[in-house]
C-alpha positions in Angstrom: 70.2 72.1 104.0 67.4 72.0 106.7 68.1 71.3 110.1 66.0 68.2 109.9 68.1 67.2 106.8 71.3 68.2 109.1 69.9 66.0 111.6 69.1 63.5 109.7 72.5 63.2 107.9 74.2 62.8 111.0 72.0 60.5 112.6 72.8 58.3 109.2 76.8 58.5 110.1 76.4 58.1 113.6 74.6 54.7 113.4 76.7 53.6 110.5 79.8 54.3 112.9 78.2 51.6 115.5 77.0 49.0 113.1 80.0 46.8 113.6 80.3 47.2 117.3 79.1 44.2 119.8 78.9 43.9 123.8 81.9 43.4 124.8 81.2 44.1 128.5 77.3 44.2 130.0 76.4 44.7 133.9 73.9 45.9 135.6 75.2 49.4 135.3 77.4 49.5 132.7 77.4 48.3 128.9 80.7 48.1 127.0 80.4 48.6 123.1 83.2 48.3 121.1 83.6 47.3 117.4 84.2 44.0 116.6 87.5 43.0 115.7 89.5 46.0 117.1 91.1 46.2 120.1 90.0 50.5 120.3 86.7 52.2 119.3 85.0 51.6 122.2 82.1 53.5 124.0 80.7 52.9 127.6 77.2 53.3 128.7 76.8 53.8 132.6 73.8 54.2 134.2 75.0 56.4 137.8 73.2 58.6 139.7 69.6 58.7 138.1 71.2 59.5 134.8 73.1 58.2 131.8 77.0 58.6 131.5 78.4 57.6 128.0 82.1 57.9 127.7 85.5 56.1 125.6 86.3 57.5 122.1 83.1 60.0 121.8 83.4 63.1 124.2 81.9 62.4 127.7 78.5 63.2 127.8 76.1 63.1 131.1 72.0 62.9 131.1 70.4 63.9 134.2 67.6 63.2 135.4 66.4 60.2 134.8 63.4 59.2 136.5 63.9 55.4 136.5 66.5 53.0 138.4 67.7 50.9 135.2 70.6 51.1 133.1 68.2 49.5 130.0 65.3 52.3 131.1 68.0 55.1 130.5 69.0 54.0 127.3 65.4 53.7 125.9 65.5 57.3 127.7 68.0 59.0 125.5 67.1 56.7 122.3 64.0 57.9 122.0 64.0 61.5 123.1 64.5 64.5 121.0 68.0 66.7 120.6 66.2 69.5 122.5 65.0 67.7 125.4 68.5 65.8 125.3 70.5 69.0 125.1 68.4 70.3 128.5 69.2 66.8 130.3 72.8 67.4 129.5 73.1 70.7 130.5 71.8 69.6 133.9 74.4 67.2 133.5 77.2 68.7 132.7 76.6 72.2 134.0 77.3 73.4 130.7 76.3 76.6 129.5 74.9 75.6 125.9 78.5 75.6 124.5 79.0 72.1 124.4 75.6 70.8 123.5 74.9 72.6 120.4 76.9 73.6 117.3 75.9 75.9 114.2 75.9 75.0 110.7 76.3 77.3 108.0 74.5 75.8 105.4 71.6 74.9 107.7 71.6 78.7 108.9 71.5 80.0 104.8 68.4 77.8 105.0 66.8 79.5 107.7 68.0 82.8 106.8 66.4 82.4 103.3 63.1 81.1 104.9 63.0 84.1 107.1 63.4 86.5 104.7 60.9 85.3 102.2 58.5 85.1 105.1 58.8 88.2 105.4 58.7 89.1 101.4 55.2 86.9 101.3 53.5 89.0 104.1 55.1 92.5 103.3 55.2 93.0 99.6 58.4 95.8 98.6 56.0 98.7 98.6 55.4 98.0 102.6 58.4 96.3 103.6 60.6 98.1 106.6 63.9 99.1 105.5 65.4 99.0 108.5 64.1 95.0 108.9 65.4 94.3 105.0 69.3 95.9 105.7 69.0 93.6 109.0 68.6 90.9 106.8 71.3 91.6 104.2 74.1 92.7 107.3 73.1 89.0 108.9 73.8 87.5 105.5 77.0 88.9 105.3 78.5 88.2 108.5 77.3 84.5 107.7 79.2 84.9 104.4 82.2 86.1 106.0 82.0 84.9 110.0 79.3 82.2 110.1 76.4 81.0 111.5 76.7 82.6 115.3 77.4 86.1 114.3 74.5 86.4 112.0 72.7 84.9 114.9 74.0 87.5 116.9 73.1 90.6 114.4 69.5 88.9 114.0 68.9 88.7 118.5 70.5 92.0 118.4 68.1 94.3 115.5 65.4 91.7 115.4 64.2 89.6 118.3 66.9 88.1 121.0 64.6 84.8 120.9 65.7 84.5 117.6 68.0 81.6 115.9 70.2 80.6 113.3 71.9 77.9 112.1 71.7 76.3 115.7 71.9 72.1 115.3 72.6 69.6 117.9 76.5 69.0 118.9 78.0 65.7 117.5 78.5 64.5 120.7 74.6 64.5 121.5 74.4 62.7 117.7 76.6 59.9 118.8 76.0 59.1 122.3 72.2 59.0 121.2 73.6 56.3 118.5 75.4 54.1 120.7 72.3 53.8 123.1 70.2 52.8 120.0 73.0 50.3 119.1 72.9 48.8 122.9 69.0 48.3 122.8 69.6 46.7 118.8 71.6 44.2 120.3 70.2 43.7 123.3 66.9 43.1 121.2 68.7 40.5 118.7 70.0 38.7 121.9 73.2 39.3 121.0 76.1 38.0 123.0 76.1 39.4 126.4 79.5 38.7 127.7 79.4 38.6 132.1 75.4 38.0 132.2 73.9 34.4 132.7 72.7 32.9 129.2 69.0 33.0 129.3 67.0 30.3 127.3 65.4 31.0 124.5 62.0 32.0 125.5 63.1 34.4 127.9 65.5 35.8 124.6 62.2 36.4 122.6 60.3 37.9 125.3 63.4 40.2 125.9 63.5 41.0 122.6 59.5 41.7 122.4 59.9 44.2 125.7 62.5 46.0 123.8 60.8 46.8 120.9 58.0 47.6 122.8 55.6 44.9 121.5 53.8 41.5 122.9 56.0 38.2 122.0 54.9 36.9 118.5 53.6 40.1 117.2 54.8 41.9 114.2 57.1 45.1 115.8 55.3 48.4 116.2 56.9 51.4 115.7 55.6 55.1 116.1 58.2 56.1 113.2 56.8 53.3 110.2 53.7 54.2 110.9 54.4 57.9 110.3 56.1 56.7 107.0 53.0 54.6 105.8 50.6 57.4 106.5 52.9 59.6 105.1 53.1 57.4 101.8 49.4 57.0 101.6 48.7 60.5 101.7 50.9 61.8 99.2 49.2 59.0 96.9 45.9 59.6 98.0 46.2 63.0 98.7 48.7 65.0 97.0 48.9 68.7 97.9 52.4 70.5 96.9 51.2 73.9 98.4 52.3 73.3 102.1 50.9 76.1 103.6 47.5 74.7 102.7 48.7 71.3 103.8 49.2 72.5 107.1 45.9 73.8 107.5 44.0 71.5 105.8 45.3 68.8 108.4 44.8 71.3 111.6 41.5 71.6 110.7 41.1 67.7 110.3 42.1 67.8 113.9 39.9 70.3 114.9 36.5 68.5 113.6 37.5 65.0 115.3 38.4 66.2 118.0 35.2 67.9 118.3 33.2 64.7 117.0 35.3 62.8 120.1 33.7 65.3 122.3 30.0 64.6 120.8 30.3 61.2 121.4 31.9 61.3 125.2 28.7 64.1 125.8 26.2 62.1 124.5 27.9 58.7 126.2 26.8 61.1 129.4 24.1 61.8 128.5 23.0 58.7 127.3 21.1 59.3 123.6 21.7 59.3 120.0 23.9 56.3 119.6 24.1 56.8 115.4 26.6 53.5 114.9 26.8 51.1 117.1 28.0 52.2 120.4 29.5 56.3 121.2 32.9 54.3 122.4 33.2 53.0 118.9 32.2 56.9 117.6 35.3 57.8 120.2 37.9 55.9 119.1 37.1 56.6 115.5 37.5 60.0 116.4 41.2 59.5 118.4 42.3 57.5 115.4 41.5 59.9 112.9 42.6 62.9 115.1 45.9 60.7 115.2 45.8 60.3 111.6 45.7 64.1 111.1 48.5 64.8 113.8 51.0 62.6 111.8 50.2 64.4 108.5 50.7 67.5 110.1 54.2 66.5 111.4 55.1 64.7 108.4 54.1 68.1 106.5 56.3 70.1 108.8 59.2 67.5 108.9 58.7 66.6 112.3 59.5 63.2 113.6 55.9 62.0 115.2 57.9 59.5 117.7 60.5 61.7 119.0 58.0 64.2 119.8 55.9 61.8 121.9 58.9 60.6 123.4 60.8 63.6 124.3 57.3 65.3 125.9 56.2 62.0 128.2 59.5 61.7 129.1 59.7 65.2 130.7 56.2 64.6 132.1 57.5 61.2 133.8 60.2 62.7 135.5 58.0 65.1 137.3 56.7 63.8 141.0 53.6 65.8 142.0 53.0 63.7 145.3 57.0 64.5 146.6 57.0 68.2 145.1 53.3 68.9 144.8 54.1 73.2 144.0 56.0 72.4 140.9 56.9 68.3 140.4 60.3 68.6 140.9 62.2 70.4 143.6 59.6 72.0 145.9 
């Protein structure tokens, strides 16, 4: 098992654990989840001190820093990010020393391991292999046999490289407070039952809803994540290739030669000749979409999730203030 399959396992029982629970409690800082019907099972969502606290029957969990001054900001803020850019928020949060934001998984770090040593088999047939490197290999197998995941990783930092990692996956308390946000934003997008807030009318309803799903009011949703999915089906119909390696640089060159016709049109926009079709904007964003178009079949080829990585990046680059700290954006 992957670490993206790992992920994506959890995320599946995470989200199934909040699908029966409704507001039960909404302020301006605070939103109460709890599942319907029972009187336990309840999480709370607080928005304090430019960060995110979520608490109840999932282990406490703090996000810090957010750069907004909204409780529904903050959970779009940890709903969309990444598990690596979470983890970082939390350890700033909780002044935790990685122990409590990640776990390791054995069968995710046999994955790796195997990855790692055929690698290395692909680029150094037997004949050139180290030794040394190959007993490395088989002693970190072993003590993943007997010890698990951490002590392999531990042999592997200590012969190999200490950068290295195995088996390494997001703790479950990350997985689930990341749930109950998205469940909080589901409802608040349904207009479900918001028990202490002022009914709204309708209209206002629909454009609440539209705002959280990110799109105008009447329009069909948008989602970074679909369209990854429908690209992602039209290639492999279109464009089937089972060697990934070739994949992969089949669709980094693709990015390469648009974003080097986007750069032909913006210089001969300046300049102000050879307009071939139409107009060089129209040449320009041709080029963005297709350079787009590339970027999602090169993360659908690695099993990267498109949306969480744009996500998880802006959201680090919005939290930096260059006009307060102009030396780094942050504290000086």
């Amino acid at each position: 098992m992957t670490r993206q399959e790992y992920i994506k396992r959890y995320d599946a029982m995470a989200e199934k654990n909040y699908a029966e629970h409704v507001v039960k409690k909404h302020t301006e800082s605070k939103i109460v989840l709890q599942k319907s019907g029972s009187s336990i099972y309840y999480t709370e969502l607080i928005f304090v001190n430019r960060g995110l606290l979520v608490m109840g029957d999932i282990e406490t969990s703090l996000f810090r820093y957010y750069c907004g001054d909204d409780l529904i900001g903050a959970l779009h803020w940890i709903a969309r990010s990444g598990y690596g850019y979470l983890a970082e928020k939390f350890t700033i949060g909780m002044n935790d020393n990685a122990k409590l934001r990640r776990d390791y998984d054995d069968d995710v770090a046999r994955a790796e391991l195997l990855e790692m040593r055929q690698a290395y088999d692909k680029m150094y047939p037997a004949e050139t292999a180290d030794p040394e490197r190959l007993e490395v290999y088989e002693e970190a197998h072993e003590a993943l046999e007997e010890y698990g995941a951490q002590h392999a990783e531990i042999i592997l930092q200590r012969d190999l490289d200490f950068e290295l990692t195995l088996g390494r996956v997001p703790a479950i308390r990350l997985i689930y407070a990341k749930a109950a946000c998205k469940r909080a934003l589901q409802l608040i997008a349904l207009g479900a039952h918001m028990p202490n807030r002022p009914k709204q009318p309708p209209a206002n309803l629909a454009a609440l809803a539209a705002r959280e799903a990110g799109t105008p009011v009447g329009t069909t949703p948008r989602s970074l994540k679909l369209l990854q999915r429908k690209h992602h089906e039209w290639t492999e119909r279109n464009f089937p290739n089972p060697d990934k390696q070739e994949a992969m640089w089949r669709a980094l060159a693709g990015m390469m030669e648009e974003l080097g016709e986007l750069s032909h049109a913006l210089l001969k926009r300046e300049q102000g000749i050879r307009v071939a079709s139409g107009s060089h904007d129209a040449e320009a964003r041709d080029a963005i979409g297709d350079l787009i178009a590339y970027t999602l079949h090169l993360c659908s080829n690695e099993g990267w999730d498109f949306e969480d990585i744009v996500f998880e990046v802006l959201s680090e680059v919005h939290e930096r203030d260059w006009v307060t700290y102009p030396n780094d954006g942050r504290t000086e």
